[in-house]
Gaussian input, Z-matrix of N, CA and C with variables (Angstrom, degrees):
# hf/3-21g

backbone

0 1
 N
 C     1     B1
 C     2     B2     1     A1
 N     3     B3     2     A2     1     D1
 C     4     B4     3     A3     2     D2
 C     5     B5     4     A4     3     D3
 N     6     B6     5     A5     4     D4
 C     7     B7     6     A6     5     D5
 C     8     B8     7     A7     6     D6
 N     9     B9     8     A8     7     D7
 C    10    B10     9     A9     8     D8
 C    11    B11    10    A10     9     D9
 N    12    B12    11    A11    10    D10
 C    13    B13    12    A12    11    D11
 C    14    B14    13    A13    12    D12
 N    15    B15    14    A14    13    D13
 C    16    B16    15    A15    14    D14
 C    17    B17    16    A16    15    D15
 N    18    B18    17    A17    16    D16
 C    19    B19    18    A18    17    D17
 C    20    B20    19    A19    18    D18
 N    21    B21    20    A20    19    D19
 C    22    B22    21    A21    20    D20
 C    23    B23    22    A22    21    D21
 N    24    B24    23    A23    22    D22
 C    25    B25    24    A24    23    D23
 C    26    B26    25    A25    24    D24
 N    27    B27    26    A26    25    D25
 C    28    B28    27    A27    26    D26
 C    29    B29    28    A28    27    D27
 N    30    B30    29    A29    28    D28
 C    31    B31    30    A30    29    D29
 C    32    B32    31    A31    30    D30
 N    33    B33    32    A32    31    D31
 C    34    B34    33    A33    32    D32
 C    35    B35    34    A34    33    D33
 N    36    B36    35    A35    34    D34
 C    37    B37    36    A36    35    D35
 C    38    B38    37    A37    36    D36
 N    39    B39    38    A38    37    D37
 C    40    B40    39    A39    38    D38
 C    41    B41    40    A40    39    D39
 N    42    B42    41    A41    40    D40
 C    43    B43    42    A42    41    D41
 C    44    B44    43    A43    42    D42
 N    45    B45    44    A44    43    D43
 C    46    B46    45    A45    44    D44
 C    47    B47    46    A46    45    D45
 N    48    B48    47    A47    46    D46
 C    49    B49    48    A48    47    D47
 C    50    B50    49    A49    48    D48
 N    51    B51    50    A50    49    D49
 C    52    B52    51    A51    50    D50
 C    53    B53    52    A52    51    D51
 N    54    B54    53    A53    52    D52
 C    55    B55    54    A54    53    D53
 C    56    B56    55    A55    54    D54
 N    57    B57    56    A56    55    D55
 C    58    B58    57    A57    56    D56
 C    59    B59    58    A58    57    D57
 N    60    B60    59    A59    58    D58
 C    61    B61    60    A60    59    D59
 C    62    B62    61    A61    60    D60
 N    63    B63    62    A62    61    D61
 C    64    B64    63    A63    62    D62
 C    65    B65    64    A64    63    D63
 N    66    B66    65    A65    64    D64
 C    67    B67    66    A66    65    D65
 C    68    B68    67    A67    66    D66
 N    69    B69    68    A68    67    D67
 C    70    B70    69    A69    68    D68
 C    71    B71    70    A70    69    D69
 N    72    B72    71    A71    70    D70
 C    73    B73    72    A72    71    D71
 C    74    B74    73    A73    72    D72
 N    75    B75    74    A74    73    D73
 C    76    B76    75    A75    74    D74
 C    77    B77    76    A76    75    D75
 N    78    B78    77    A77    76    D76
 C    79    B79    78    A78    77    D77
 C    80    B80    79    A79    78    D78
 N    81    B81    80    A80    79    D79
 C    82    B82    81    A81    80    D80
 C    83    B83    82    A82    81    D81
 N    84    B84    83    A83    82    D82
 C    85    B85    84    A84    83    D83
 C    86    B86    85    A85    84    D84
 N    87    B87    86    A86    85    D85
 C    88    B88    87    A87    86    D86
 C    89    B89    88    A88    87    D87
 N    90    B90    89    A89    88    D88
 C    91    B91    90    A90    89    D89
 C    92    B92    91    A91    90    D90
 N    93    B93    92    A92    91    D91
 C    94    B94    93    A93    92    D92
 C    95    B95    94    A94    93    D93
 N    96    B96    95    A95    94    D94
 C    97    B97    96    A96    95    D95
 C    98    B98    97    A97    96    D96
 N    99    B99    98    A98    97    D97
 C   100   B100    99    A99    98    D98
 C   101   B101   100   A100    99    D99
 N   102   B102   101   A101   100   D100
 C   103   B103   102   A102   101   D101
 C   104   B104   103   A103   102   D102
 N   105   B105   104   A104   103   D103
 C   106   B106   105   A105   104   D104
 C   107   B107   106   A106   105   D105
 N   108   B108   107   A107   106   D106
 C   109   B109   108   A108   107   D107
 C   110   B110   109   A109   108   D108
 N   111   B111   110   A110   109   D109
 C   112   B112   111   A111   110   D110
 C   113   B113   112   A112   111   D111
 N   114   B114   113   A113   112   D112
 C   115   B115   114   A114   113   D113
 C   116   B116   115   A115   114   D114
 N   117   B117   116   A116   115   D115
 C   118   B118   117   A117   116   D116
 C   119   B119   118   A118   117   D117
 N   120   B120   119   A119   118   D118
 C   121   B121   120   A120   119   D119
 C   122   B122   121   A121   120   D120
 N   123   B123   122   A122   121   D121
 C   124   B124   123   A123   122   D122
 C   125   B125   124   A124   123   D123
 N   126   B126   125   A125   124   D124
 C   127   B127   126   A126   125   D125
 C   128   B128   127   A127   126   D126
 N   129   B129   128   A128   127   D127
 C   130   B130   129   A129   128   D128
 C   131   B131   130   A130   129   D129
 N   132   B132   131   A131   130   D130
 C   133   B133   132   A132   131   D131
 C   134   B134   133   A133   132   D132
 N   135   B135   134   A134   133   D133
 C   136   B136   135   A135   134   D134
 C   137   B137   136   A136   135   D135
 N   138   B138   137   A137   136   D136
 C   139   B139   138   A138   137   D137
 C   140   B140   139   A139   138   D138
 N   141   B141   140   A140   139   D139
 C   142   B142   141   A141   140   D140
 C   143   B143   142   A142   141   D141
 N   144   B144   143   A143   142   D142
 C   145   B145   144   A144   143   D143
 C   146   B146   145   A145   144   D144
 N   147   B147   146   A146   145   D145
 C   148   B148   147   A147   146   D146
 C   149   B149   148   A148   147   D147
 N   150   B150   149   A149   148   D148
 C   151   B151   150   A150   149   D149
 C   152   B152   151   A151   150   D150
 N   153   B153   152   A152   151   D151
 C   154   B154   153   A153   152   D152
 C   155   B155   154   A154   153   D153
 N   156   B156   155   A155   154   D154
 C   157   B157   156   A156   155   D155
 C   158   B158   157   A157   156   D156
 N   159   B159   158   A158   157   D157
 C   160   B160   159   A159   158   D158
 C   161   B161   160   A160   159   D159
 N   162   B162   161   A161   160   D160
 C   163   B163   162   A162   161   D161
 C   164   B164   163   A163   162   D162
 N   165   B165   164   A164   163   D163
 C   166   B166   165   A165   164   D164
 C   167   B167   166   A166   165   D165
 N   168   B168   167   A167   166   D166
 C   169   B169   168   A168   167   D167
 C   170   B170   169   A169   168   D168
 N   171   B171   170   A170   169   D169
 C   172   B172   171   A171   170   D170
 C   173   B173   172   A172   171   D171
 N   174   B174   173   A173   172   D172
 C   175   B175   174   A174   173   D173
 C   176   B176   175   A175   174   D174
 N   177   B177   176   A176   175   D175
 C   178   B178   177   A177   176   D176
 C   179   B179   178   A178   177   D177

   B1=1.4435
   B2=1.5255
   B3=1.0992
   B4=1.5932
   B5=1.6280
   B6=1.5575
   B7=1.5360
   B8=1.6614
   B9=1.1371
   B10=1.7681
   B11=1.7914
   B12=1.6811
   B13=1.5990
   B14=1.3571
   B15=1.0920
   B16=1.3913
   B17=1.9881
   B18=1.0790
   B19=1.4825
   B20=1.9703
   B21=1.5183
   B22=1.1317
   B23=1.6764
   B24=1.3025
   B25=1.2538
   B26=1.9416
   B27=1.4111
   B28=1.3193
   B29=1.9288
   B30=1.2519
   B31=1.9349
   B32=1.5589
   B33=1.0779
   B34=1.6502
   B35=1.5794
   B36=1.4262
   B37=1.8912
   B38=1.4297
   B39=1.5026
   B40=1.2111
   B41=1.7366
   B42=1.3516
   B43=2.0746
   B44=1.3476
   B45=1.6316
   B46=1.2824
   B47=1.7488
   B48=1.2687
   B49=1.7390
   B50=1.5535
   B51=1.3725
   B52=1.7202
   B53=1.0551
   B54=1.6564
   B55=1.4426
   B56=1.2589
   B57=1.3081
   B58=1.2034
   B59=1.7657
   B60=1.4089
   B61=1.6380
   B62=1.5494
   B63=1.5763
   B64=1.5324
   B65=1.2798
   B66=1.7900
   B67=0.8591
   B68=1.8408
   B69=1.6903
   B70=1.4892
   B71=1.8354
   B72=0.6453
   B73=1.8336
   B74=1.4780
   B75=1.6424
   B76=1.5699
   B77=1.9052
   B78=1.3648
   B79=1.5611
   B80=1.3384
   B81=1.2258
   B82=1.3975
   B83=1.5147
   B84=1.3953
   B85=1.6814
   B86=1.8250
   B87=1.4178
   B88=1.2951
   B89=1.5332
   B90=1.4792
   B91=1.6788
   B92=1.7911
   B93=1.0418
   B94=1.3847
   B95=1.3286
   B96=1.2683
   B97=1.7612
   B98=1.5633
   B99=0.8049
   B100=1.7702
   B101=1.3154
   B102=1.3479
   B103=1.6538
   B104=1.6304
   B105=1.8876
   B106=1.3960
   B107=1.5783
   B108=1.3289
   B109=1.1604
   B110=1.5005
   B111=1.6122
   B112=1.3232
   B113=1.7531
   B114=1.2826
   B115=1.4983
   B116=1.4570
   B117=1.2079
   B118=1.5257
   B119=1.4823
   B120=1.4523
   B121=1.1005
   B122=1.6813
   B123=1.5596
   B124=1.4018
   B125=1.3435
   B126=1.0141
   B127=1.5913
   B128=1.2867
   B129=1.5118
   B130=1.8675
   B131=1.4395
   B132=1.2689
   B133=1.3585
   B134=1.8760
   B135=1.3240
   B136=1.2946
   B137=1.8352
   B138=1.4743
   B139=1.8591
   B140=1.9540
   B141=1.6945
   B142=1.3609
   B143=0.7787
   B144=1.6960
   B145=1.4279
   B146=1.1521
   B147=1.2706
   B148=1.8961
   B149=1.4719
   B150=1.5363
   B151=1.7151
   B152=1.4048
   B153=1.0514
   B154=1.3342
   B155=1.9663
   B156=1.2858
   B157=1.3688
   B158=1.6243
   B159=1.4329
   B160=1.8804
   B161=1.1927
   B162=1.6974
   B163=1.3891
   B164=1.4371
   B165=1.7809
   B166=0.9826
   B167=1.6874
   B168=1.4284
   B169=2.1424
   B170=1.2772
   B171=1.8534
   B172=1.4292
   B173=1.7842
   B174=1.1692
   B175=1.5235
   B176=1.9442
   B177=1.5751
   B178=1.2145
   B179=1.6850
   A1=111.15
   A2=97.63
   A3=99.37
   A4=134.36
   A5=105.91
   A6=135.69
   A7=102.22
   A8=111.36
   A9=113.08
   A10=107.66
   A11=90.39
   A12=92.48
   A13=111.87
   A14=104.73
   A15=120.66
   A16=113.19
   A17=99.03
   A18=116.66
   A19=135.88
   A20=98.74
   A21=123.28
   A22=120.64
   A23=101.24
   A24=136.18
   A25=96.02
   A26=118.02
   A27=126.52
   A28=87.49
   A29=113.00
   A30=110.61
   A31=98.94
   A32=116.01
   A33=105.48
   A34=130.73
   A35=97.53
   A36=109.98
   A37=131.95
   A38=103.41
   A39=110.52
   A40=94.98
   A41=92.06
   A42=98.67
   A43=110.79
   A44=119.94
   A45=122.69
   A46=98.61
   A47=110.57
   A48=107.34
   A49=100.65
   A50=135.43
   A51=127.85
   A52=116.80
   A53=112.56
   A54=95.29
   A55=136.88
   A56=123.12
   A57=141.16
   A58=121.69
   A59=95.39
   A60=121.43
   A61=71.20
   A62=121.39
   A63=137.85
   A64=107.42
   A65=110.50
   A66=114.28
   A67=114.67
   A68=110.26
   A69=112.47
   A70=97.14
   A71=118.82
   A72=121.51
   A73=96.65
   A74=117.25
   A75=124.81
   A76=103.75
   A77=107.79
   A78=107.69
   A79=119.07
   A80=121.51
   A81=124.89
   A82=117.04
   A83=116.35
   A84=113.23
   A85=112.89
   A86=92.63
   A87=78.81
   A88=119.59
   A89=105.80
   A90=99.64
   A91=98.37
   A92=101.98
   A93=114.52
   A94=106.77
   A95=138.18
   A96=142.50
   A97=97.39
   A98=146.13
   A99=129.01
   A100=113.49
   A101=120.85
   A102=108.00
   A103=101.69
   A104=107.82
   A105=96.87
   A106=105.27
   A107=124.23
   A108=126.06
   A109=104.04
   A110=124.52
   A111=133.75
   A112=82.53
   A113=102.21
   A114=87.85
   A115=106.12
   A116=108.33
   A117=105.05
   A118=121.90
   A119=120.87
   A120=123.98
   A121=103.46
   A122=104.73
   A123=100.05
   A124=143.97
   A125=134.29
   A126=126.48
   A127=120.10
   A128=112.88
   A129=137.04
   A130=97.97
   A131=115.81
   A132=116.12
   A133=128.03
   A134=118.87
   A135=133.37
   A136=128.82
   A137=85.76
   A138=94.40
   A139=91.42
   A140=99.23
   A141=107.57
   A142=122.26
   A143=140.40
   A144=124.56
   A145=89.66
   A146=148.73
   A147=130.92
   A148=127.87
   A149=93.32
   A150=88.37
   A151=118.82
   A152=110.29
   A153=133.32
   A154=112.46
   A155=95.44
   A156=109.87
   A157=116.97
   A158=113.16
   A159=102.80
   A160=137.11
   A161=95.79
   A162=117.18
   A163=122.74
   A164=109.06
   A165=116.08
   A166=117.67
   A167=97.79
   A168=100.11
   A169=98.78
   A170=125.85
   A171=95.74
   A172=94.90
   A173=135.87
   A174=119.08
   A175=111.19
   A176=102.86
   A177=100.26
   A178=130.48
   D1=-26.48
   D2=175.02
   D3=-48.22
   D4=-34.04
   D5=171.36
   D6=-66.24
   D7=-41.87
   D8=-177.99
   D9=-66.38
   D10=-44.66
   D11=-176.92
   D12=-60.22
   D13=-45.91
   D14=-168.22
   D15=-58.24
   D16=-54.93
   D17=153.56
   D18=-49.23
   D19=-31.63
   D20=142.90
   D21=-33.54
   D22=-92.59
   D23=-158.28
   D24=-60.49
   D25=-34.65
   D26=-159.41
   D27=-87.07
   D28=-35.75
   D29=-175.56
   D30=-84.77
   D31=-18.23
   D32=171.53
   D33=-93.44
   D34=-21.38
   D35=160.65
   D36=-68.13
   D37=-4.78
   D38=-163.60
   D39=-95.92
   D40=157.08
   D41=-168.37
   D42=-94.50
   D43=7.84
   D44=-174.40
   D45=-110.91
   D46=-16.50
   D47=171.98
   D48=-95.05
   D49=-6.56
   D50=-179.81
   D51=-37.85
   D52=-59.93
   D53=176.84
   D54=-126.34
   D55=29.50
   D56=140.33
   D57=-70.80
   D58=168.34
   D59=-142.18
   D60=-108.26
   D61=121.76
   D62=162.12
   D63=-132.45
   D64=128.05
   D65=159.21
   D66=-106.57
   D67=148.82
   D68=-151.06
   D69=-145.73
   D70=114.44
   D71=-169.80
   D72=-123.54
   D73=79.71
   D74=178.58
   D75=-53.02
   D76=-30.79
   D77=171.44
   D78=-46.24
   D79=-35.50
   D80=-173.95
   D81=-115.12
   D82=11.02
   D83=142.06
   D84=-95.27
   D85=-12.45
   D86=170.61
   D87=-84.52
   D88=-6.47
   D89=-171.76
   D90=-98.41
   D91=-11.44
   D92=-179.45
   D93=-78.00
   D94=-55.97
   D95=164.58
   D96=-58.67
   D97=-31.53
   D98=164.98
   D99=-68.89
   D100=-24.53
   D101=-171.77
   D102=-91.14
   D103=-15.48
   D104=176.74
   D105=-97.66
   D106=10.48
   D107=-174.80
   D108=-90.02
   D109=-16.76
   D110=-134.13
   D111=-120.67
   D112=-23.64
   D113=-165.69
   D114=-121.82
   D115=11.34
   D116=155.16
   D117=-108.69
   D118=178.47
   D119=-136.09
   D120=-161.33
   D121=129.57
   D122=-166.34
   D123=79.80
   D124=-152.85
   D125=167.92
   D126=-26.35
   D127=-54.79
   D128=-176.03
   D129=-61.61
   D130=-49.90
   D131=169.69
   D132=-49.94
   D133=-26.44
   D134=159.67
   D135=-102.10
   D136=2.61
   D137=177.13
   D138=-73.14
   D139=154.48
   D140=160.01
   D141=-59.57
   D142=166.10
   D143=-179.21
   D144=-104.59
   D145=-52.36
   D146=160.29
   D147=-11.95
   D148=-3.75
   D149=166.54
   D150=-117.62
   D151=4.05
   D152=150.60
   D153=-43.32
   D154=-63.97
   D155=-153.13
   D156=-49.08
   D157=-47.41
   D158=141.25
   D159=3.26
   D160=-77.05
   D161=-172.87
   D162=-62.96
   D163=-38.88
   D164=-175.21
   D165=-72.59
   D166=-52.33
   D167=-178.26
   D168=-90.60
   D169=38.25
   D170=165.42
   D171=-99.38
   D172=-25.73
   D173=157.73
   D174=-31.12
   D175=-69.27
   D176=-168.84
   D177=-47.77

């Protein structure tokens, strides 16, 4: 859960979400990094999932 928090805290510091209305359910990146945790294999399988977090809010 820590990766969600962590991910949290990084979409709410930013000065382009200040003042807009976000909704953010860290529960469900976290269930989301387990299903990609589950289905990879190997190396990816022992990467942190904090290095993920880049990848994920650089769309957002």
């Amino acid at each position: 859960m820590d990766v969600a928090l962590s991910m949290t805290n990084y979409l709410f510091s930013k000065e382009e979400y200040e003042e807009k209305n976000l909704i953010f359910s860290p529960l469900s990146i976290q269930a989301a990094l387990a299903v990609m945790d589950a289905g990879s294999d190997g190396r990816t399988s022992f990467s942190p999932s904090s290095d993920l977090t880049p990848l994920i809010t650089s769309p957002l």
